[in-house]
C-alpha positions as CSV (number, residue, x, y, z in Angstrom):
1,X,0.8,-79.3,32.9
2,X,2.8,-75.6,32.1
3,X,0.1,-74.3,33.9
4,X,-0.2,-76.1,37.0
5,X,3.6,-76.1,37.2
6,X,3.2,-72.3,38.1
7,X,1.0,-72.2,40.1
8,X,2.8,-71.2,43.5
9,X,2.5,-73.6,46.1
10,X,2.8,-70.9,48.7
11,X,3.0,-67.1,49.0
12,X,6.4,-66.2,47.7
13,X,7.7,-62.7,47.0
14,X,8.0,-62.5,43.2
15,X,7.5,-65.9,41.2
16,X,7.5,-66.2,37.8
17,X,4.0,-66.5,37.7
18,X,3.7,-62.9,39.3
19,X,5.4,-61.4,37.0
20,X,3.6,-62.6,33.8
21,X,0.6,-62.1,35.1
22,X,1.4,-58.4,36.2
23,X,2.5,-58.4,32.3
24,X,-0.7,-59.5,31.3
25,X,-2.9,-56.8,33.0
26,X,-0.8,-54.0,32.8
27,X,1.8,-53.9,29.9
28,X,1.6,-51.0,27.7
29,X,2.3,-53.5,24.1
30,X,-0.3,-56.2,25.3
31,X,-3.0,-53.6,26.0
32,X,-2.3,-51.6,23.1
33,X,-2.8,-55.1,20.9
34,X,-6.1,-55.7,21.9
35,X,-7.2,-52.0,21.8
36,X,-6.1,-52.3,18.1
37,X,-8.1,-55.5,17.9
38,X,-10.9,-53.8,19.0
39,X,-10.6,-51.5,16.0
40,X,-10.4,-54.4,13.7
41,X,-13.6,-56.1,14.8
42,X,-15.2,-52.8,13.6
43,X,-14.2,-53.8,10.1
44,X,-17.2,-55.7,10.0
45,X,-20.2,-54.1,10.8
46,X,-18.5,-50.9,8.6
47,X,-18.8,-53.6,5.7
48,X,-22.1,-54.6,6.7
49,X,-23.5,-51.2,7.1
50,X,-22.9,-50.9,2.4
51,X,-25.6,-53.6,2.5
52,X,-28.3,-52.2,4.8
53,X,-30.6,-49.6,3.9
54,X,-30.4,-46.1,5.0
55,X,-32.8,-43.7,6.0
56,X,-32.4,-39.7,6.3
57,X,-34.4,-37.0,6.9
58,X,-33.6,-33.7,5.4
59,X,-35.6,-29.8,6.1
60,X,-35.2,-26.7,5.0
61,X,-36.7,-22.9,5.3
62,X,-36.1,-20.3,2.5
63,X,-37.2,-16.6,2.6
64,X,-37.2,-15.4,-1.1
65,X,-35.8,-11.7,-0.2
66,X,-36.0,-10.9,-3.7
67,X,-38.1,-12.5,-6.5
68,X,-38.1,-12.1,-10.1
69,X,-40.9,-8.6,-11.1
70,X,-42.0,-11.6,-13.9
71,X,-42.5,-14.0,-11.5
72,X,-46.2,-12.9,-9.8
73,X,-46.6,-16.0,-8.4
74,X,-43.5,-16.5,-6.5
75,X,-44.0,-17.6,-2.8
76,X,-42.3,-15.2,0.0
77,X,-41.3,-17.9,1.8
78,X,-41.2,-21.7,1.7
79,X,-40.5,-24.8,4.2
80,X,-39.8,-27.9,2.8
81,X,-38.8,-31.5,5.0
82,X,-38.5,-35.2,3.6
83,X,-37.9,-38.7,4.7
84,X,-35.8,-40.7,2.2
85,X,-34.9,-44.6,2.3
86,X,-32.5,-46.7,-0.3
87,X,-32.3,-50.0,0.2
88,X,-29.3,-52.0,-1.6
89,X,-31.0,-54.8,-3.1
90,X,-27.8,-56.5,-5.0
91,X,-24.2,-54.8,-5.7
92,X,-22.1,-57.7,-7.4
93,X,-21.2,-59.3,-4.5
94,X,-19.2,-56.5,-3.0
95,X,-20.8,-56.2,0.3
96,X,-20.8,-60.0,1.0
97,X,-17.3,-60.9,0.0
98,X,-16.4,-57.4,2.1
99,X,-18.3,-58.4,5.5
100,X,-16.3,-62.0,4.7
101,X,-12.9,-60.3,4.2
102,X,-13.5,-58.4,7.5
103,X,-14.1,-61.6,9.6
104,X,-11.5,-63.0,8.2
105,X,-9.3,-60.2,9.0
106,X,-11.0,-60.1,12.6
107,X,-9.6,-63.8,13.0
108,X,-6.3,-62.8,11.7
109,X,-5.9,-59.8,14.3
110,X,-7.2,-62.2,17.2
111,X,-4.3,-65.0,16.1
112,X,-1.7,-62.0,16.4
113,X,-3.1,-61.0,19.4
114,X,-2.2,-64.5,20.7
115,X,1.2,-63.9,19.0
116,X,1.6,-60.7,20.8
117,X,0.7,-61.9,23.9
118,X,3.2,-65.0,23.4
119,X,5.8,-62.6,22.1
120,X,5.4,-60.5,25.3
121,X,5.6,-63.3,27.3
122,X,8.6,-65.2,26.1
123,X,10.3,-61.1,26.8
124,X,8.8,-61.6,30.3
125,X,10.6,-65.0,30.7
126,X,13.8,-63.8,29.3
127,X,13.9,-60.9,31.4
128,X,12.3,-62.7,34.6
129,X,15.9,-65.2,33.9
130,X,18.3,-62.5,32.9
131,X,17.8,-60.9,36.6
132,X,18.4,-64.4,38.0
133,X,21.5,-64.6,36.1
134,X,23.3,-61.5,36.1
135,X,22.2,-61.4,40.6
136,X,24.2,-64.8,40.4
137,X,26.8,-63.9,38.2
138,X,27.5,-60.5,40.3
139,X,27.0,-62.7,43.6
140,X,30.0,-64.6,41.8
141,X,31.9,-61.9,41.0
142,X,31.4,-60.2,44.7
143,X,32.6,-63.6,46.3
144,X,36.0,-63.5,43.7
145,X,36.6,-60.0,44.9
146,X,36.1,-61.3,48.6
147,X,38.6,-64.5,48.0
148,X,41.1,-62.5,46.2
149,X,41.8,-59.6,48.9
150,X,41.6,-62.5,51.2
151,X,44.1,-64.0,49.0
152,X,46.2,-60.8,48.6
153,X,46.4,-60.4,52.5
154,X,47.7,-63.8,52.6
155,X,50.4,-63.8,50.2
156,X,51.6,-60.0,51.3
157,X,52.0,-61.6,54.8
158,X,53.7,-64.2,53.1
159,X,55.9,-62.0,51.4
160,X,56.6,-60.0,54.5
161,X,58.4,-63.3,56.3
162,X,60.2,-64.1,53.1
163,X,57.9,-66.9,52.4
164,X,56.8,-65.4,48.7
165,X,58.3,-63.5,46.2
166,X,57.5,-60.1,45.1
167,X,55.9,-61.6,42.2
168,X,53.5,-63.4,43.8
169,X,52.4,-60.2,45.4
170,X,51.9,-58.9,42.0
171,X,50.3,-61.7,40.3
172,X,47.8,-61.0,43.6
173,X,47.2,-58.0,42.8
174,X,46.6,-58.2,38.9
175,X,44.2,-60.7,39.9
176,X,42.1,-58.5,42.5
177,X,42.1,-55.6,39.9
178,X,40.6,-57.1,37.8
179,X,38.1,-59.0,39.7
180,X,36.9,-55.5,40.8
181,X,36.7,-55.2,37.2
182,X,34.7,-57.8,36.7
183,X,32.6,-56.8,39.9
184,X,31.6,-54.0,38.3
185,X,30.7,-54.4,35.3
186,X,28.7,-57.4,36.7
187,X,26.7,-54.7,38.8
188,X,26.2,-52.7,35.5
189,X,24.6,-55.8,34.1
190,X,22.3,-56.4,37.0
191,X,21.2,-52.9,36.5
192,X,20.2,-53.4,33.2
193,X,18.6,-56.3,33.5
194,X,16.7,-55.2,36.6
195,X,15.6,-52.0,34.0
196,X,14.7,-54.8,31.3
197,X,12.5,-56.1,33.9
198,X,10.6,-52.9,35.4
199,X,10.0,-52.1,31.6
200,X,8.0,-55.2,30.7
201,X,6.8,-56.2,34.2
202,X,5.7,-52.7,35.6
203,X,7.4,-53.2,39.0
204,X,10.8,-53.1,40.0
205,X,11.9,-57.0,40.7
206,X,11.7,-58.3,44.6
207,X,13.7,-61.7,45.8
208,X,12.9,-63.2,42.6
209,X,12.3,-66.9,43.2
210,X,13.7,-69.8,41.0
211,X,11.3,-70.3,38.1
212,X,9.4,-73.7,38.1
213,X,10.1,-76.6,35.5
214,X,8.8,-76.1,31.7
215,X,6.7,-79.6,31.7
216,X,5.1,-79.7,27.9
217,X,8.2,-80.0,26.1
218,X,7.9,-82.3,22.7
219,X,10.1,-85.3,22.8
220,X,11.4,-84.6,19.3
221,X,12.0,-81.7,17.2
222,X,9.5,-83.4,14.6
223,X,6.9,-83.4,16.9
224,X,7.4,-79.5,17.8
225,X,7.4,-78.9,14.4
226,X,4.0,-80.8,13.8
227,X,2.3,-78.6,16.5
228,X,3.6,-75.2,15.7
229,X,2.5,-75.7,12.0
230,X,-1.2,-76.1,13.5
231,X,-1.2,-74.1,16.6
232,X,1.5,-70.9,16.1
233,X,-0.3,-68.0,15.8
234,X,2.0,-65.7,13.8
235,X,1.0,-68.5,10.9
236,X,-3.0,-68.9,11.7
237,X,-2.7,-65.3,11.1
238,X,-0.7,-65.4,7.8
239,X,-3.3,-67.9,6.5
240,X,-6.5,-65.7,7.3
241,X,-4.8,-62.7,5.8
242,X,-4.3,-64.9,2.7
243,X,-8.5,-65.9,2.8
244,X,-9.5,-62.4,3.6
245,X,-7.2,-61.2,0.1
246,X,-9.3,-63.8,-1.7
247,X,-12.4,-62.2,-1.0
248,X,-10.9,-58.9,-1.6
249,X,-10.4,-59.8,-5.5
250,X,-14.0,-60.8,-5.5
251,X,-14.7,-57.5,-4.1
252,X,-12.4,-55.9,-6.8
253,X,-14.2,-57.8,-9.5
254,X,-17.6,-56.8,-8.6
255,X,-17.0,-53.3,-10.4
256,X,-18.2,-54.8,-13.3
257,X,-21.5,-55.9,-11.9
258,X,-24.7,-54.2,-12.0
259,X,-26.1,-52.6,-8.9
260,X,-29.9,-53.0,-7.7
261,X,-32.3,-50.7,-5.1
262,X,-35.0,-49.5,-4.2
263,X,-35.7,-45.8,-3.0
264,X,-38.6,-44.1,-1.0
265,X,-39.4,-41.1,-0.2
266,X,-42.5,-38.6,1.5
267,X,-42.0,-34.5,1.2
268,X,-43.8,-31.9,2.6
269,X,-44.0,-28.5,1.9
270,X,-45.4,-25.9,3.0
271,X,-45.5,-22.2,1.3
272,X,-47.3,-20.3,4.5
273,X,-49.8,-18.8,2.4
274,X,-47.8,-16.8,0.5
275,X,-47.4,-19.1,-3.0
276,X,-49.7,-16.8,-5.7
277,X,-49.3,-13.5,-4.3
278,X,-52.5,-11.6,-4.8
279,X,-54.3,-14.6,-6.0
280,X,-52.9,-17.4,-3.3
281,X,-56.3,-18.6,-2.7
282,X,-56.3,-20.3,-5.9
283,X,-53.6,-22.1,-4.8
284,X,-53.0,-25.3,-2.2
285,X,-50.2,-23.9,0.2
286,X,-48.8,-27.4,1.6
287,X,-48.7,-30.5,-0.6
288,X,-47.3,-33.7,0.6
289,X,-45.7,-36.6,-2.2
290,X,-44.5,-39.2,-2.1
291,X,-43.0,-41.7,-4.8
292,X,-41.1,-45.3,-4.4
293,X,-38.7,-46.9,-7.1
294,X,-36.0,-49.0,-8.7
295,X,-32.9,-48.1,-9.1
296,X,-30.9,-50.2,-11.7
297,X,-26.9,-48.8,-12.4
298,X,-25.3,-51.4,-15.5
299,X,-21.8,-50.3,-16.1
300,X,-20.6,-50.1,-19.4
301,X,-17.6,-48.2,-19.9
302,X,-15.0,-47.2,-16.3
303,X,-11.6,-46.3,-18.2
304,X,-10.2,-49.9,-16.9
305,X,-10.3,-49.1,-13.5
306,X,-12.5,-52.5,-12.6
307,X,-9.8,-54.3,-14.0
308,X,-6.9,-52.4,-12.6
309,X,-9.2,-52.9,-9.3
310,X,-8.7,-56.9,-9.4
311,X,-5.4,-57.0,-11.2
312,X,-4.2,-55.6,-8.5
313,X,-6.1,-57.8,-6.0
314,X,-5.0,-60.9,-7.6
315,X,-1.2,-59.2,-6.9
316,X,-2.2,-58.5,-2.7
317,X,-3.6,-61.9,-3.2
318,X,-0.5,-63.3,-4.3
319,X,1.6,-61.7,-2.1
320,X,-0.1,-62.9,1.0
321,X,-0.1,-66.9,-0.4
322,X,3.8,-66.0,-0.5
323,X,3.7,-64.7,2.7
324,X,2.1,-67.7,4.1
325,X,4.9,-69.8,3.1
326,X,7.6,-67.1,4.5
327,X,5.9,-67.6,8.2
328,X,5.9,-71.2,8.0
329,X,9.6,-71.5,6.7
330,X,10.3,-69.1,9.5
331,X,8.1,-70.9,12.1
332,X,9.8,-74.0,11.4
333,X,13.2,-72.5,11.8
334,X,12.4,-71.1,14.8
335,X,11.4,-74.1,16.6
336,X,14.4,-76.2,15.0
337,X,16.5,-73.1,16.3
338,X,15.2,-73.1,20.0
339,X,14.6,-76.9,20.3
340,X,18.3,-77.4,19.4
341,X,19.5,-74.1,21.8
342,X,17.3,-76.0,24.7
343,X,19.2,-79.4,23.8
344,X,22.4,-77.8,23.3
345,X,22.2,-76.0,26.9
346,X,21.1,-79.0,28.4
347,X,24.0,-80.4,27.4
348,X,26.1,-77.5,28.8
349,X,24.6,-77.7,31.8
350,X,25.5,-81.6,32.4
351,X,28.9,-80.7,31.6
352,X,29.3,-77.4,33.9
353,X,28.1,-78.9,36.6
354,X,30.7,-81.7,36.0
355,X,33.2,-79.1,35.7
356,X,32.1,-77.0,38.7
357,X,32.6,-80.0,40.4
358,X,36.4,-80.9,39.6
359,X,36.9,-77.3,39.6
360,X,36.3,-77.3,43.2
361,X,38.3,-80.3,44.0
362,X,41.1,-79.1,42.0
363,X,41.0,-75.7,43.8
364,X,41.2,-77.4,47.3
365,X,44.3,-79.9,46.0
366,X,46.1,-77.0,45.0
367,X,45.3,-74.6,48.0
368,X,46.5,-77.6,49.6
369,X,49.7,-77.9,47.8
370,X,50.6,-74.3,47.7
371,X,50.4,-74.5,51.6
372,X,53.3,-77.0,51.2
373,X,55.3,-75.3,48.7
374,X,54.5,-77.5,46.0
375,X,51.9,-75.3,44.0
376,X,52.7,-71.1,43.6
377,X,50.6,-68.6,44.2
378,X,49.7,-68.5,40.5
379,X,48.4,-71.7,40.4
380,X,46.2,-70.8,43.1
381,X,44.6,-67.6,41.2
382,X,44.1,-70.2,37.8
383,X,42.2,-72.9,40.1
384,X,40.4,-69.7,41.7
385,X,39.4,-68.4,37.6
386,X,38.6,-71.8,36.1
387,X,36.1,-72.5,39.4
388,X,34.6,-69.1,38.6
389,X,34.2,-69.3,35.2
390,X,32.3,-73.1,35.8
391,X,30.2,-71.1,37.8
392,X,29.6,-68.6,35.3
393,X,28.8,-71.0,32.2
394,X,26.8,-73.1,35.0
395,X,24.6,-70.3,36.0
396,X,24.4,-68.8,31.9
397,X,23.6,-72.3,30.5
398,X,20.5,-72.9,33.0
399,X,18.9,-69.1,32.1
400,X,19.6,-70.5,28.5
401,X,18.1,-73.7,28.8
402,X,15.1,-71.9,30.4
403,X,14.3,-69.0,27.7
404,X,15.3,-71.8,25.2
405,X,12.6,-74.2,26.4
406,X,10.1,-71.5,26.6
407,X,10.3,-70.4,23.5
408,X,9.9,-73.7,21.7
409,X,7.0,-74.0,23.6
410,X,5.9,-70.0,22.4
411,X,6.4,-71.2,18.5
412,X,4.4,-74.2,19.3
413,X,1.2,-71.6,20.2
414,X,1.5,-73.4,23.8
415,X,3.1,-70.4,25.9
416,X,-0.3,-67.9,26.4
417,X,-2.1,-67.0,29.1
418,X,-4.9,-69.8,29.0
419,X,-1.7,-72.1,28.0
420,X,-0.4,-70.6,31.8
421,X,-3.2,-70.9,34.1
422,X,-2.6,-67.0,34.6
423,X,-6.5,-66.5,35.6
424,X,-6.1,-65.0,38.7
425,X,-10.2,-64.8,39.8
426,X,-11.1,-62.2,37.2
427,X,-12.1,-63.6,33.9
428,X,-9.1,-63.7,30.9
429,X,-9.1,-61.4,28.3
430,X,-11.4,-62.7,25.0
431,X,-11.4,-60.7,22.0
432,X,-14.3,-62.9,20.9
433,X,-16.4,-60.8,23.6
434,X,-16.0,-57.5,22.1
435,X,-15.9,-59.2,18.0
436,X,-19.3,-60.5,18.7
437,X,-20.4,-57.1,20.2
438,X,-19.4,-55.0,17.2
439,X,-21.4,-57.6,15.3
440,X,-24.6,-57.0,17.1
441,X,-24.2,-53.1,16.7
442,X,-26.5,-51.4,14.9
443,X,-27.6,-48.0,16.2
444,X,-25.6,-45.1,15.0
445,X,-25.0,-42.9,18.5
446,X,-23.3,-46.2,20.3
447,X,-20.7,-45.2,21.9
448,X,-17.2,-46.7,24.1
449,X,-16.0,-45.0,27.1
450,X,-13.7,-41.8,26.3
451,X,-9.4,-43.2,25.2
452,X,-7.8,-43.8,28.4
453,X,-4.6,-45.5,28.6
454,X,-4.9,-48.5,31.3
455,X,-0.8,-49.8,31.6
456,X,0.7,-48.9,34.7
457,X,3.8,-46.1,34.1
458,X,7.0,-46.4,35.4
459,X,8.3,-43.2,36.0
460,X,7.4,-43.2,39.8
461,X,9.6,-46.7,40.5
462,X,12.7,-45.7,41.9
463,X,15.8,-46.6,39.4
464,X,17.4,-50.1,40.8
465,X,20.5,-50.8,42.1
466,X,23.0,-53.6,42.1
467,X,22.1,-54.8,45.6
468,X,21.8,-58.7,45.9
469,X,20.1,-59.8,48.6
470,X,16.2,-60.8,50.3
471,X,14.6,-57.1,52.1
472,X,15.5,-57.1,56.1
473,X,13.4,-56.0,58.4
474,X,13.6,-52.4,57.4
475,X,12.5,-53.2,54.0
476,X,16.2,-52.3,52.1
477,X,17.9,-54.8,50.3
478,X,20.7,-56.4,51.8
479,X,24.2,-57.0,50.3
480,X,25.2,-60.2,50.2
């Protein structure tokens, strides 16, 4: 449903949709996740590579410069190459509960991955909303400035026909300063949120459009909870960490174990006629051998380190059950927290519309009165605040509402990019691709494409400004 919802119906200038998927290809803390994922997957064929066998071939020429005078036999020179092969045969269960660890840990990184993207996301959101709001609330603070020297040319005229006090003129005034005030620290804001945006987005924003609805939302806090507890990634993740650390202690523990395997290995050498010195005939100047075994390694005595080894295993072990428990306290408070923020800004929003309304009403009775002389000036200028600052908590309360409800839907493992429809003809990132990749890896010159960093920089995007308005025909923003 989230993900049909943004879908645009028709070419816009920046949607929310844009910008998250411009996030997802090209921001510098998403790509730098999966590259580190990447690394992770490795874990397991570095694991699996203990348990296979390994073959080497090793040569070498010597030229005997000087020989022992006793020694009349001594070769001048001598070449000498072998192939060798071990094969691990059994080690204790190290290398199986090791290759088991990695996956586990491979699973782990791919569920913060998810979080990561989710995290980045829910910024993305926040960001996308926080330019809406502060362009509205500097639009708002624009139009007070506009109404209040409108206001002050009034009551000056006023004043100059004897119709107003002095004080009036002053109280107009006060008001206008601080408006301006206002005004700009409002276009400070926008700034800064427009900075926000161009930092997680890659592009400076463009007539940003009004986000689409967050369908998805759980009808109870209880049933958010239920959902997060199975699908939030930060506590799949906790979970695998804790199964990985239980094969680490069997690792630990295998210290103790014997170790089997076999050996081979063929050498040649080769003396180039010169083994025997002045009687070399008698002797055979290249010789091949070769001899095959079993290898068996029973540990009897390691100064306690096996033990210290698993002691502290069962500690890591430990320590990551705990921290299974921490994320899922945390995950529950989270969605408690954000569920009751999107219910509680509901709310506002109900009620600052209602007072948006009778703030406007109110402001046109008592424009109305003042133009009869039963209302002053100042009661003008409060009717003029209270409507703006409806406004205000109207426009604040629906950004959020929106950053609220998104993030419930975040903790809940339901706010990623398959969770978005953000496929945008080219195939969605899968870390599964590359996991079962390193898998299948065996050859020892396979190489990746040289480090190069693929998120877009910023440096060339001009800095915003606190413009508000769609481009004109010239392409410049327009001041509205």
């Amino acid at each position: 449903m989230l993900g049909s919802a943004l879908v645009p119906a028709s070419a816009q200038a920046d949607d929310l949709r844009d910008a998250l998927v411009s996030a997802y290809e090209t921001n510098p803390t998403l790509l730098a996740a999966r590259a580190q994922q990447r690394a992770t997957d490795e874990d397991v064929p570095i694991q699996r590579a203990q348990g296979l066998h390994n073959v080497s071939v090793t040569g070498n020429h010597i030229e005997f410069v000087r020989v022992s005078p006793n020694s009349f036999t001594a070769p001048e020179r001598r070449f000498q190459g072998g192939v060798d092969m071990t094969v691990p045969v059994y080690s204790g269960g190290a290398v199986r509960n090791g290759i088991k660890a990695a996956k586990e840990r491979v699973s782990a990184g791919q569920a913060d991955l998810r979080g990561t993207e989710s995290s980045v996301f829910s910024q993305v959101v926040a960001a996308y909303m926080d330019v809406l709001r502060t362009e509205a609330l500097a639009t708002l603070a624009g139009n007070q400035v506009d109404v209040l020297s409108v206001n002050l040319e009034a009551t000056t005229d006023r004043f100059e026909i004897g119709e107003l006090t002095r004080t009036d003129v002053a109280q107009s005034q006060s008001r206008l300063a601080v408006a301006q005030g206002d005004f700009r620290n409002a276009q400070a804001n926008l700034i800064a949120a427009r900075e926000n945006y161009i930092q997680l987005v890659g592009r400076a924003p463009a007539d940003l459009q009004p986000p689409p609805p967050l369908p998805g939302l759980p009808e109870t806090v209880g049933e958010a909870v239920v959902t997060a507890l199975d699908s939030n990634p930060d506590l799949i993740a906790a979970r695998e960490r804790a199964d990985a650390a239980g094969y680490d202690s069997e690792v630990a523990g295998s210290g103790r174990l014997p170790t089997v395997g076999l050996f081979a290995n063929i050498d040649y050498t080769d003396y180039f006629g010169t083994l025997g010195g002045p009687i070399s005939s008698n002797f055979t100047q290249t010789e091949t051998t070769a001899n095959a075994g079993v290898q068996v390694t029973i540990p009897i005595f390691q100064g306690g380190l096996p033990a210290a080894r698993q002691r502290q295993a069962y500690a890591r072990e430990t320590a990551a059950l705990e921290q299974v428990i921490a994320t899922e306290r945390n995950v529950i408070s989270q969605v408690r927290a954000a569920y009751s923020s999107w219910q509680a800004s509901q709310a506002v929003i109900e009620s600052s519309e209602a007072a948006v309304a009778a703030a406007e009403l109110s402001l046109e009775g008592v424009r109305a009165e003042n133009s009869i002389g039963n209302r002053t000036i100042l009661d003008v200028l409060n009717a003029e605040q209270e409507l703006l600052s409806a406004r205000a908590q109207l426009v604040t309360a629906r950004r959020n509402a929106y950053v609220a409800g998104f993030t419930v839907l975040a903790a809940m493992g339901k706010a990623e990019a398959r969770d978005l429809n953000l496929d945008t003809g080219g195939l969605l990132y899968d870390p599964e691709i590359n996991a079962k990749r390193a898998r299948r890896a065996l050859f020892d010159w396979q190489r990746d494409p040289e480090p190069a960093a693929k998120s877009t920089r910023t440096v060339d995007i001009p800095a915003p400004d606190a413009m508000i308005g769609p481009p004109d025909e010239s392409g410049d923003v327009t001041n509205q």
